[in-house]
C-alpha positions in Angstrom: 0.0 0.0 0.0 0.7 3.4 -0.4 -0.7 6.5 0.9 0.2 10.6 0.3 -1.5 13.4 1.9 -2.7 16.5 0.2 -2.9 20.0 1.8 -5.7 22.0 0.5 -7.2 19.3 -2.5 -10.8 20.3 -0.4 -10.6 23.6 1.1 -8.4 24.0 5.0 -8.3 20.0 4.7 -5.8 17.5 4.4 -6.6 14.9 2.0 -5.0 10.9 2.2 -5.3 9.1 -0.6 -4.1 5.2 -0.6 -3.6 2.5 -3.2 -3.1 -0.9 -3.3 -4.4 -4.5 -3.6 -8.4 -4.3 -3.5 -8.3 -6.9 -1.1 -6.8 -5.4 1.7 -8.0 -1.5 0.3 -12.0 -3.2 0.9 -11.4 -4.2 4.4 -10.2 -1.1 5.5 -13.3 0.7 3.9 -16.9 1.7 5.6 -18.2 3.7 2.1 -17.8 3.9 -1.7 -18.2 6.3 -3.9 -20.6 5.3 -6.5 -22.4 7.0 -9.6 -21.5 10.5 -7.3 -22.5 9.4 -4.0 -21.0 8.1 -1.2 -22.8 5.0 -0.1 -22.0 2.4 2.5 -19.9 -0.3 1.5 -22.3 -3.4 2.3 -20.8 -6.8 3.1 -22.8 -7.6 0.2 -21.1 -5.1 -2.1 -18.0 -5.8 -0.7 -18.1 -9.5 -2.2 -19.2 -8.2 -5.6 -16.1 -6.5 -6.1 -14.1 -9.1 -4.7 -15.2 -11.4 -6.8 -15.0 -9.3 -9.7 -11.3 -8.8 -9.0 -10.8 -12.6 -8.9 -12.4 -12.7 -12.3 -9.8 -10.3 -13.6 -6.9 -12.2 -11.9 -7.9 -15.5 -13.2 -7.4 -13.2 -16.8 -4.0 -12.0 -15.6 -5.3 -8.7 -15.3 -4.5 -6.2 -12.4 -6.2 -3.9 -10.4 -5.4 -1.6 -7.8 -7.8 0.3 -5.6 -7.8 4.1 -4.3 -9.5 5.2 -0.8 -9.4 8.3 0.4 
């Protein structure tokens, strides 16, 4: 993982932003941001992308995910 802070991105805020493997990313997270809203991230949800990544690793395709 990997994380960087940002002074300002939202006005007299400091912003973190992390990346890194979905699975661990997921676990950490209570919300998602989804078509513009911020939404709680369901256990339900939460196995939906899960097993979409798997789907993309039995391709050989990566992903990475973001949280802020």
């Amino acid at each position: 993982m990997m994380t960087t802070f940002h002074k300002n991105y939202i006005p007299n805020r400091i912003v973190s932003f992390t990346k890194g493997a979905p699975d661990i990313i997921i676990s950490r997270c209570n919300a998602i941001y989804l078509n513009g809203e911020i939404k709680p991230l369901t256990n339900k949800l939460r196995e939906e992308i899960l097993n979409i990544n798997n789907q993309f690793s039995k391709k050989s395709l990566k992903s990475s995910s973001f949280r802020f």
